[in-house]
C-alpha positions as CSV (number, residue, x, y, z in Angstrom):
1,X,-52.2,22.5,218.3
2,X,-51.0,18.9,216.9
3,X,-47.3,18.7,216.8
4,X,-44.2,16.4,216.1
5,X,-40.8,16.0,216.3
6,X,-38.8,15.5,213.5
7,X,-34.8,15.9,213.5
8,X,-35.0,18.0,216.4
9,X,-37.3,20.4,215.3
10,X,-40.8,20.5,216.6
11,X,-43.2,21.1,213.6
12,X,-47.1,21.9,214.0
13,X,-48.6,19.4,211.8
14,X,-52.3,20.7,212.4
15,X,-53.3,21.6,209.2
16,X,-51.4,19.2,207.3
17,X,-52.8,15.9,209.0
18,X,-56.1,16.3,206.7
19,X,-53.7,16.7,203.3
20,X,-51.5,14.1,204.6
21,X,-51.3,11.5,201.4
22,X,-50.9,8.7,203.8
23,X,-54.0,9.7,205.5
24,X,-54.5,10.7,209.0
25,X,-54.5,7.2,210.5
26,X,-50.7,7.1,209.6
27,X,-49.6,10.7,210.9
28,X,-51.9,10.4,213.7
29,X,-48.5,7.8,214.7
30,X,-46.3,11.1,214.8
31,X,-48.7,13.4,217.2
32,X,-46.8,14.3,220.1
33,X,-43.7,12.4,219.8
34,X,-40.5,12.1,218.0
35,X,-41.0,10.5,215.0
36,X,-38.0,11.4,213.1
37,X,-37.4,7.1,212.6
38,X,-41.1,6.5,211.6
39,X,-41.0,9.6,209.0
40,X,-37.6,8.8,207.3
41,X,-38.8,4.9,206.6
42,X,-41.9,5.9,205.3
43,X,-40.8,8.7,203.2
44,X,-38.1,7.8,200.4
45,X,-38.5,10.4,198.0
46,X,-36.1,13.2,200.2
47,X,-36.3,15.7,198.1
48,X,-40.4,15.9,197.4
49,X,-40.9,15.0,201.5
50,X,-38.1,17.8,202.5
51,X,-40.2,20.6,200.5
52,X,-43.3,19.8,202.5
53,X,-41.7,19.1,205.3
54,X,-39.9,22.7,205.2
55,X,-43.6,24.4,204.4
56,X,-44.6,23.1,207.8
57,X,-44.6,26.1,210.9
58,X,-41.9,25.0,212.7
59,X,-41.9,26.2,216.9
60,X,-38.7,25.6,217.6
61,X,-36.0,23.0,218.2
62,X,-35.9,20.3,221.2
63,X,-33.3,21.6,224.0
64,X,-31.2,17.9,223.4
65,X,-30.7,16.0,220.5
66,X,-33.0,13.0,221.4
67,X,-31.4,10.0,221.0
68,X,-33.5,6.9,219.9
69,X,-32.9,3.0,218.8
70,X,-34.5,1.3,216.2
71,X,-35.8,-1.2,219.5
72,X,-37.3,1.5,221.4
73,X,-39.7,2.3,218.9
């Protein structure tokens, strides 16, 4: 199972990463970690990227809201 983290919520992205318009290279960067940062300045069109995003199995939410900076990344 290939998973990410986005906003809290840990979505398996195992079937997507093939459909992924960006290709695979570029999701590939959001396996296993949260890449709530990386998917937000990619994706600018909200409303198109929320309805795929909310297609997606999600497994469940982290126990913590994980708190990031833009210099940790």
């Amino acid at each position: 199972m290939t998973t990410t983290i986005i906003e809290n919520k840990i979505y398996d992205i195992s079937n997507f990463i093939n459909e992924h318009p960006g290709w695979s290279r570029l999701i590939n960067l959001a396996v296993g970690v949260d890449s709530t940062y990386l998917f937000w300045s990619y994706h600018l069109d909200r409303p198109k990227v929320l309805k795929v995003l909310n297609s997606l199995p999600c497994l469940g939410t982290t126990p913590t809201k994980i708190k990031y900076q833009k210099s940790e990344l």
